[in-house]
N, C-alpha and C positions, 0 to 999 in steps of 0.2 A: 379470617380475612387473608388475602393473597398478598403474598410479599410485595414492594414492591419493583419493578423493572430495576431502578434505579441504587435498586441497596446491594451494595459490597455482598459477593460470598466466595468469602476466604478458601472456606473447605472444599466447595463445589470447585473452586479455581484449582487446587492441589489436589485433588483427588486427577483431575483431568490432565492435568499437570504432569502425571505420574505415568498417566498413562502414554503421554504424548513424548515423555523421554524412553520409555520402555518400546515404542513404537513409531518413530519418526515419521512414517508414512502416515499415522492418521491424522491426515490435514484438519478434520473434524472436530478434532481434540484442541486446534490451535484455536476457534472458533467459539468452542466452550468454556475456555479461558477467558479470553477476550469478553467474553459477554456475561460472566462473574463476575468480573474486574473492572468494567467497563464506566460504573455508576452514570452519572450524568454528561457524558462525553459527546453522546451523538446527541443529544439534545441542546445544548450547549454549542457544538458545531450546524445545529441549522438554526437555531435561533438567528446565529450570526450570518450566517449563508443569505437566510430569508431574506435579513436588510441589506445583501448587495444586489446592486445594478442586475447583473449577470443571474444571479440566484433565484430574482425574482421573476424573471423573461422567462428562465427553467422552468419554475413551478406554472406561471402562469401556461404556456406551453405543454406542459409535461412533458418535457422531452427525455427520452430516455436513452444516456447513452449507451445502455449493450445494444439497441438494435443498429447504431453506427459503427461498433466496434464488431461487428460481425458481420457487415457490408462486404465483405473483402474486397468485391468487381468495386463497388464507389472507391475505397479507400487505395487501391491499387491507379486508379486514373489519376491521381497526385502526384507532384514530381518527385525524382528519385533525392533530391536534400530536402524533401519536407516531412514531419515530426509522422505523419501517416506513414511514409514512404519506409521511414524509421520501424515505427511500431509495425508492420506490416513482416519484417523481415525481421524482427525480434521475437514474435510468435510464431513466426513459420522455423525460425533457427531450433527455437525451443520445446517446436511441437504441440506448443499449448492453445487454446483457444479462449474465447473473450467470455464462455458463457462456465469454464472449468471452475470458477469459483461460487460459481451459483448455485453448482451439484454440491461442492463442498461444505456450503452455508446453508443446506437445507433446513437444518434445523435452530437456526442462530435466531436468535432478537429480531432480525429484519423479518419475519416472519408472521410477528406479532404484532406491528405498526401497518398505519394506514396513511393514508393523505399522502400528505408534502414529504414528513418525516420520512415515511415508508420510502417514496421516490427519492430523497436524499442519501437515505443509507446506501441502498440499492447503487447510485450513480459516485458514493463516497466509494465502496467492494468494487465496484468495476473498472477506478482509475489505476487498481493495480498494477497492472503491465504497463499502463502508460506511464507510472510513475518509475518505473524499471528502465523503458526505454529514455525517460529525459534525464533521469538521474546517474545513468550506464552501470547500476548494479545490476550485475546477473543474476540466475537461478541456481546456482552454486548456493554454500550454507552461508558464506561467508558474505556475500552478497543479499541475500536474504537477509541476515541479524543487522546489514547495514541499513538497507532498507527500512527495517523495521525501525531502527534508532530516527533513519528520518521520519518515519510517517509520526513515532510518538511527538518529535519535537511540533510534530502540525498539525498532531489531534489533541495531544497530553490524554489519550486512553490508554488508563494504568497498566488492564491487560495486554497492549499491545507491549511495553513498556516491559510487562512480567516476561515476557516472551520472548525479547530480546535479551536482556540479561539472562535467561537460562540460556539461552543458544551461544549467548558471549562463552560462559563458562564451561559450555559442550566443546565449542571450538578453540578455547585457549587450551586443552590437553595438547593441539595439533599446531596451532600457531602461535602460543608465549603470550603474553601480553599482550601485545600488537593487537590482535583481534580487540581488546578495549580501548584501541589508540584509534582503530580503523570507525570502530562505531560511535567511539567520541565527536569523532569529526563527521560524520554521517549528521549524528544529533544537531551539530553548532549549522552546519547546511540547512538543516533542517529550518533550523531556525530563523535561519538567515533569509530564506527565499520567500518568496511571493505567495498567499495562502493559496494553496494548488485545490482546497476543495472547492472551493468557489471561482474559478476557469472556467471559461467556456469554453472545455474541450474542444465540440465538435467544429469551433471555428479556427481554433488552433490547430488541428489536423493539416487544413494547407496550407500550413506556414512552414516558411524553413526551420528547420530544427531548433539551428544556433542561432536564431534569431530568436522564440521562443526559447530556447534555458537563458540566452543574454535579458528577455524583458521579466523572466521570471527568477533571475538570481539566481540558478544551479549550477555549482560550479564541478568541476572534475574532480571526479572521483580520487584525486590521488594516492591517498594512505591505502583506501580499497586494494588498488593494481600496485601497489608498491610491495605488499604484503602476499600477494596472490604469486606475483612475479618471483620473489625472494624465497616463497618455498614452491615454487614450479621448479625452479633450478637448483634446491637442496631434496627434491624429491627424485 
């Protein structure tokens, strides 16, 4: 009989693990974690997805948002303070695009689902950079391991969770402590804010920024730039 989706595996997760500290670049390997680790987490996030408002117009629709996150000409006709205008000029700063984490995820879990589930994971991977841009962590490490402390506080996926506490203790050789003060506070954010899987993105796009992190509780990044800034000027 076939494992199943949902069972813990330890070894597979530290085996990947290992390799993903030995080689930083393989995005892959964060992926493979993640979906070791993962147990009943995306399942569990569209359950709940499914019985909102928002969640359910999604699925009944299928809407899918990587094909509006790769719009550019739509998303670029948005005013220059709305959260589009934002994301627009955070993927162009960055060089990255809306569909990099799809090549990344080829072989992930999402692969394996179908229906709704499938579509939610799929549209949960894609809110990445929008969660980058409303949250104002960068693509720096340290920005990243914050990110990640917030996404686990609004998924509770252990993997994600494993992932950031290795990167904590990657990045406290270079930043002391602080580094676990910066992604404590990411966490409690995390926690704090409005559940971002179930958003209707695509309507949110023309909205002003700071009107959207005010209706969704996202507060500034503090400890993140306070930390960034304190060894930008000791470096």
């Amino acid at each position: 009989m076939a494992p199943s989706r949902n069972r813990m595996q330890p070894l597979v997760a530290l085996s990947a693990l290992r390799r993903l500290i030995a080689n930083p670049q393989r995005t892959d390997e964060v992926f493979s974690v993640i979906r070791a680790l993962s147990g009943p987490a995306l399942e569990n996030a569209y359950t709940r997805f499914a019985t909102t408002e928002t969640g359910r117009k999604i699925l009944a629709e299928d809407t899918n948002l990587l094909d509006t996150l790769l719009d550019r000409k739509q998303l670029s006709q948005h005013g220059p303070n709305t959260l589009a205008h934002h994301y627009l000029n955070f993927v162009t700063t960055e060089n990255i695009t809306a569909d990099g984490l799809v090549e990344a995820s080829e072989d992930s879990e999402l692969q394996d689902l179908k229906g709704g589930i499938h579509l939610f994971g799929c549209r949960q991977r894609d809110m990445h950079d929008l969660w980058h841009t409303m949250t104002q962590y960068g693509t720096d490490e340290l920005g990243e391991v914050c990110l990640l402390a917030f996404t686990y506080a609004q998924t509770r996926n252990r993997g994600v969770g494993v992932i950031c506490l290795t990167g904590c203790f990657k990045l406290a050789k270079f930043y002391g402590t602080g580094v676990f003060a910066a992604a404590w506070r990411a966490y409690k954010d995390g926690k704090r804010a409005a559940w971002l899987p179930a958003q209707d993105w695509e309507a949110l796009l023309s909205q002003p920024i700071a009107e959207v992190r005010r209706a969704l509780q996202i507060k500034e990044p503090d400890n993140y730039r306070e930390l960034r800034a304190e060894f930008a000027v000791a470096s």
